[in-house]
C-alpha positions in Angstrom: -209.1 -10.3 184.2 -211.5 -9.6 187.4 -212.6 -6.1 187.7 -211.3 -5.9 191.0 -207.9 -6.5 189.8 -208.1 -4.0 186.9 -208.7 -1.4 189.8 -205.4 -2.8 192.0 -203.7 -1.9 188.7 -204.9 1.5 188.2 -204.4 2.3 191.9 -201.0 1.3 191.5 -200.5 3.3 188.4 -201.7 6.7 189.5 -199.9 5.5 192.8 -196.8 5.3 190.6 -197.3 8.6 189.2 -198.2 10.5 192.7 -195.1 9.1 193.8 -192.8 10.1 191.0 -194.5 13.5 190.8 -193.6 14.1 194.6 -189.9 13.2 194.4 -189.2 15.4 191.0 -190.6 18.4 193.7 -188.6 16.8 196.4 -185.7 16.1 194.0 -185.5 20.3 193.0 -185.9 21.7 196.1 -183.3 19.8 198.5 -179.5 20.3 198.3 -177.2 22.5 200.2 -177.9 25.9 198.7 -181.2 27.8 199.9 -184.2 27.2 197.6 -187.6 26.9 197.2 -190.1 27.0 193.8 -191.2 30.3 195.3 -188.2 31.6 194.6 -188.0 31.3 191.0 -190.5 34.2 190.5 -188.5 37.2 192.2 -184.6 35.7 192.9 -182.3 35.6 190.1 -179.9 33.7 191.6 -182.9 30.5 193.0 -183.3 30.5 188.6 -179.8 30.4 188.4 -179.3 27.5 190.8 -182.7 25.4 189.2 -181.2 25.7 185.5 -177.4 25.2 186.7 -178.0 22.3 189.0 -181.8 21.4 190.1 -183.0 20.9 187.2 -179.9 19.0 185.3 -179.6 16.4 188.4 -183.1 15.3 188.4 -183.3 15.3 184.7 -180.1 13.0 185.0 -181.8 10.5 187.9 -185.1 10.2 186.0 -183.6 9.2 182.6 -180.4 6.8 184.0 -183.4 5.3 186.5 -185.9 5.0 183.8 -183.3 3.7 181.1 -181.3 1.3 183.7 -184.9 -0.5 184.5 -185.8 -0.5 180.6 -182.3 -2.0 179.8 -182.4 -4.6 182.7 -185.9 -5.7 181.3 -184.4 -6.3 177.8 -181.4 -7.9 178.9 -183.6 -10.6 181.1 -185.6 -10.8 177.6 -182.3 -11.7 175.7 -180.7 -14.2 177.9 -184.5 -15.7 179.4 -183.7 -14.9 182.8 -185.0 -12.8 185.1 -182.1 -12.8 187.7 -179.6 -11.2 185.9 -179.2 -7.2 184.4 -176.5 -5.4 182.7 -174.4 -4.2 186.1 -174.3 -8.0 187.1 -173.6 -9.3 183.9 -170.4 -7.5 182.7 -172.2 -4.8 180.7 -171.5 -1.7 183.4 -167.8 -3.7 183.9 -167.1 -3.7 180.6 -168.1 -0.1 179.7 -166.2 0.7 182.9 -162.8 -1.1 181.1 -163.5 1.1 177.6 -163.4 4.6 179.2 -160.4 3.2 181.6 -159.0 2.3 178.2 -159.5 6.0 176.5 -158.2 7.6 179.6 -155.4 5.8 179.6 -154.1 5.8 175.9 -156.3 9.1 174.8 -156.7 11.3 178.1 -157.7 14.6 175.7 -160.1 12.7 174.2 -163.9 14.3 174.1 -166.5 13.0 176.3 -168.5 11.8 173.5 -165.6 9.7 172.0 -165.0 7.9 175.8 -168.8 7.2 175.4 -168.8 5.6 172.0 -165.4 3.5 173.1 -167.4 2.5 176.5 -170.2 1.5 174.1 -168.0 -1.1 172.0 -166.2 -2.5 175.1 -170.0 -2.7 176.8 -171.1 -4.5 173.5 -168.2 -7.2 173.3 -168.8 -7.7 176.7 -172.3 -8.4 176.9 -172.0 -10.4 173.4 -169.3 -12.8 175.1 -171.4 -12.9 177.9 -174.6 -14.2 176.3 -172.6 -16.5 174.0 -172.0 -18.3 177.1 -175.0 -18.5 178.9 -176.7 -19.8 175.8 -174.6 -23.0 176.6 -175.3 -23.4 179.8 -178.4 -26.0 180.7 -181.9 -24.5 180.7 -183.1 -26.9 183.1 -180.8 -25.0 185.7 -181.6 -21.3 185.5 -179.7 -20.3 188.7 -176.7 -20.8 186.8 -177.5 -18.0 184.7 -177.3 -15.1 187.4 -174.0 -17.0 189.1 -171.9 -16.7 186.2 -173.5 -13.2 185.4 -171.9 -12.1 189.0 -168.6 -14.1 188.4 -168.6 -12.7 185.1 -169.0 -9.0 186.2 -166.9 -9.8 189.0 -163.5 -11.0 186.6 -164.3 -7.4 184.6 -164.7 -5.5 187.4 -161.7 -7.2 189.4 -159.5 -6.3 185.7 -160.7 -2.5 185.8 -159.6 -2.4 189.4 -156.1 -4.0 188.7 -155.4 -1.8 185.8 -156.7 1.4 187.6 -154.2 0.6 190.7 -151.3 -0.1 188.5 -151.3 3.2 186.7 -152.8 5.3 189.8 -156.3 5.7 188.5 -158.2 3.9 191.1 -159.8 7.1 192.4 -161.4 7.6 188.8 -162.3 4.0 188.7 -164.3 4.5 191.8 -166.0 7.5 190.0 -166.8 5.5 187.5 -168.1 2.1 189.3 -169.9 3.9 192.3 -172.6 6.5 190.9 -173.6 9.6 192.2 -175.3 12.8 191.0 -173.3 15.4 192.9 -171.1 16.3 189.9 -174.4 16.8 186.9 -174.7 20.3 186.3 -175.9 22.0 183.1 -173.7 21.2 180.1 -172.2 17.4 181.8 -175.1 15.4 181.6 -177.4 16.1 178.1 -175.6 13.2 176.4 -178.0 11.2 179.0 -180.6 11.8 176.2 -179.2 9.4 174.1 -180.6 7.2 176.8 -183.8 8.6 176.4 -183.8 7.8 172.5 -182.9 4.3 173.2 -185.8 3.6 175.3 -188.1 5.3 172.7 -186.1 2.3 170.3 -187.0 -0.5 172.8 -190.7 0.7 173.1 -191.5 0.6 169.1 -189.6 -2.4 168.7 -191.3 -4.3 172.0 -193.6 -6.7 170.3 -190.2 -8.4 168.4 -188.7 -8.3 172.4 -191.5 -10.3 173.5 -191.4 -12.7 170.9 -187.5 -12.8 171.2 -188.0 -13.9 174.7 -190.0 -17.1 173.6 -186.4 -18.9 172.2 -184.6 -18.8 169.3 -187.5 -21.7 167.9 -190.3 -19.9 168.6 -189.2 -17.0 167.4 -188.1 -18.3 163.8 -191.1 -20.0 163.9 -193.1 -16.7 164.1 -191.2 -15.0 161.2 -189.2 -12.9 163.4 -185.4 -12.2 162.4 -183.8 -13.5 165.7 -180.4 -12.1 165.2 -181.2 -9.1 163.9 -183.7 -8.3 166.9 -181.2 -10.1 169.3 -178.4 -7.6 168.3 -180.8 -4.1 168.3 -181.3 -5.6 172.0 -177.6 -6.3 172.9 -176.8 -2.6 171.3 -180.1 -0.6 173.4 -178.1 -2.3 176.5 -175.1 -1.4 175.5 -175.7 1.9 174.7 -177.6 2.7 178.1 -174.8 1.3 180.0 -172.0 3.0 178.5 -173.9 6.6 178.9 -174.3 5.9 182.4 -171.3 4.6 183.4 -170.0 8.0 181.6 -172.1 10.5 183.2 -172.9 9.0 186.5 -171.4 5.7 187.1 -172.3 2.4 187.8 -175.4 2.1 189.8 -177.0 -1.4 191.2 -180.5 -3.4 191.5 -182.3 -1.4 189.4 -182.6 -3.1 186.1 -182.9 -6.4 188.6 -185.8 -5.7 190.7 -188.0 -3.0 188.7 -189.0 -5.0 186.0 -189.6 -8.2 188.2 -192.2 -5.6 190.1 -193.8 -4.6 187.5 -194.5 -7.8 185.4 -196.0 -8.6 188.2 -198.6 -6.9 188.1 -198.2 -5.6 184.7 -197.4 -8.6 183.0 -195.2 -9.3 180.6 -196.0 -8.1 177.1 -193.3 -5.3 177.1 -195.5 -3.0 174.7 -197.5 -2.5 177.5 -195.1 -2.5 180.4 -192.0 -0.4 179.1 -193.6 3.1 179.9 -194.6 1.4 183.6 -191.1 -0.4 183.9 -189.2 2.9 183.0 -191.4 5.4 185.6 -190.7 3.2 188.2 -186.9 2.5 187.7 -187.0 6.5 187.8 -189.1 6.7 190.8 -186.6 4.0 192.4 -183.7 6.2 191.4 -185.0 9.9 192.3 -186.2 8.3 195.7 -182.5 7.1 196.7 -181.3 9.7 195.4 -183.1 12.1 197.6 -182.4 9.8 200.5 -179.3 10.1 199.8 -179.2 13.6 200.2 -181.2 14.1 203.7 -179.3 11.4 204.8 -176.1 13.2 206.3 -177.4 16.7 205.3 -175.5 18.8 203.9 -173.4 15.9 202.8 -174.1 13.7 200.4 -174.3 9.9 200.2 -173.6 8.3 196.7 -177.2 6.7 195.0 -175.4 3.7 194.4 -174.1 3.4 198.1 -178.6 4.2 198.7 -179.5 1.6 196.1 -177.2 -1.3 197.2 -179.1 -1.3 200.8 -182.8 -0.3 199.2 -182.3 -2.9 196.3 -181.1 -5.7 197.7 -184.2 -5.2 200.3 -186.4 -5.3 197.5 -184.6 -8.2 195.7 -184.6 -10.4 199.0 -188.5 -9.5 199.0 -188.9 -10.6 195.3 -187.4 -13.9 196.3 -189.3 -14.5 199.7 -192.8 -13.9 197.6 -191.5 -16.2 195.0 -190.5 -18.9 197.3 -193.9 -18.4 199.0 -196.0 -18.7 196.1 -193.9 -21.7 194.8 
C-alpha cells in the first residue's frame, strides 16, 4: 500500500470520528424542549431531560446504527453477497411476525420475552432464507438480492395481513417503520445486548472472513463451517430482533455501510468491524437528527430519513461500480 493512500485512510478515519463526535453533540442538544450542555451545570430540570431522554435516544441510534451495519456485513459474509442485509432478506420481517405472534397470543407478556420470541422467528427466517440462496447459481449473483427482496416482501406482506385482520396494523407500522421518539430511560437498555453481539462478531472476525471464502475453502482451512455459519446466523438474528423491538425496522444501513467501508478498508473484518460499526452509527445519528430539524418541532421517522439518504447512497455504490467495471 502507497503512502499516499495510507494517509486517504487516516483522513477518512479521523474524518469518521469528527463527524460522529459532532452529531452525538448535535444528537443531545436538539429536540422540542429547551436545552443546551450549559445547562447541565446550574438547571435541574436540563439534567433531568439529558438522563430521561437526550441521552437514552442517542445511546439507542449509535448502538442500533452501529449493530445494523455490523449485522448487514456478517449477513453479506454468510450468503457471499454484498447486495443483500437482514431488512431485505426476511430477517427484520421475520422478527416483525414473532412479536406480532406474542402480542397476539401473549399480550402481558414482558418485553424481554417478545424479544427472545422475535429472535427465534428472525432465526428460522434467516436459516430458510440462506438454505435457499445456497441453491441458487453462483454464476448469477443478482439473483441473490431479488429473492432477498421477494423474500422479505412475502414476510412482510404476512405481518401486514395478519395485523389488519385482528386490528393491529397501527402496531405493525410501529414495528416496521423505526423511529426514536418513544426511547426514554428504562425502554431502550435491552439495546445493549446489541452491543455484546458486536463485541461477539469482532473476536470471532478472523473465522467470518474465512467463512466468506465457501464452504471448500473454509473446511479446507480447519475451520468448523457450521458451527461459525450458525454463531453468524444467531449475531443477525439477535440484532434484528432487539431492533425491531426497541425501535423498529430501519433500511439501507447494513446495505451500504459496509460496501463503503471495504472500500477503502478492505475486507478483513478484524480490521473493519470497529470502522463498519462507527459509520453505520454516524449514518444513523445523522438521519436521525435530520429527522428532527426537518419539520421542527415535529418529528420525521429515521427510517422515513434513511429510505431517501440510503437509497442515494446505494444508487452511488452502484454508479462507481458500474464505472469501474
Amino acid at each position: 500500500m502507497t503512502e499516499k493512500s495510507l494517509l486517504e485512510k487516516q483522513r477518512t478515519k479521523l474524518a469518521a470520528c469528527a463527524a460522529f463526535t459532532v452529531l452525538v453533540i448535535l444528537s443531545i442538544c436538539i429536540g422540542a424542549g429547551e436545552f443546551s450542555i450549559a445547562s447541565l451545570f446550574h438547571d435541574p430540570d436540563a439534567r433531568q431531560l439529558f438522563a430521561v431522554s437526550r441521552l437514552p435516544r442517542t445511546i439507542a441510534a449509535v448502538l442500533t446504527g452501529a449493530a445494523l451495519a455490523i449485522a448487514g456485513l456478517i449477513m453479506q459474509a454468510l450468503v457471499r453477497n454484498r447486495f443483500v442485509e437482514p431488512s431485505t432478506a426476511g430477517t427484520a420481517q421475520s422478527a416483525a411476525l414473532g412479536i406480532l405472534i406474542m402480542t397476539l397470543l401473549f399480550p402481558g407478556a414482558p418485553l424481554a420475552v417478545k424479544m427472545l420470541a422475535a429472535s427465534v422467528l428472525a432465526l428460522a427466517g434467516t436459516s430458510l432464507f440462506m438454505m435457499t440462496a445456497h441453491r441458487l447459481p453462483p454464476t448469477q449473483p443478482y439473483l441473490v438480492p431479488l429473492f432477498a427482496l421477494v423474500y422479505g416482501g412475502v414476510i412482510g406482506a404476512v405481518v401486514t395481513f395478519i395485523g389488519w385482520q385482528t386490528e393491529l396494523l397501527q402496531f405493525v407500522d410501529i414495528w416496521t417503520n423505526g423511529e426514536f421518539s418513544g426511547v426514554v430511560r428504562g425502554r431502550y437498555e435491552l439495546l445493549w445486548g446489541i452491543a455484546i453481539m458486536a463485541a461477539i462478531a469482532w473476536w470471532v472476525a478472523d473465522r467470518l472472513t474465512v467463512l466468506s471464502l465457501g464452504r471448500d475453502a473454509s473446511v479446507g482451512l480447519g475451520l468448523s463451517y457450521q458451527r461459525t455459519l450458525q454463531l453468524g446466523l444467531v449475531i443477525v438474528s439477535v440484532i434484528s430482533a432487539l431492533t425491531v423491538v426497541i425501535v423498529g425496522i430501519i433500511p439501507f444501513v447494513g446495505l451500504v455501510v459496509p460496501n463503503l467501508v471495504s472500500r477503502i478498508m478492505g475486507d478483513n473484518m478484524r480490521a473493519t468491524i470497529p470502522w463498519v460499526g462507527l459509520s453505520g452509527a454516524t449514518l444513523v445519528l445523522g438521519c436521525d437528527v435530520l429527522g428532527r430539524v426537518l419539520r421542527y418541532p415535529y418529528e420525521i421517522p429515521v427510517a422515513t430519513v434513511m429510505g431517501v439518504v440510503g437509497a442515494a447512497l446505494f444508487l452511488r455504490l452502484m454508479f462507481i461500480r458500474t464505472a469501474n467495471a
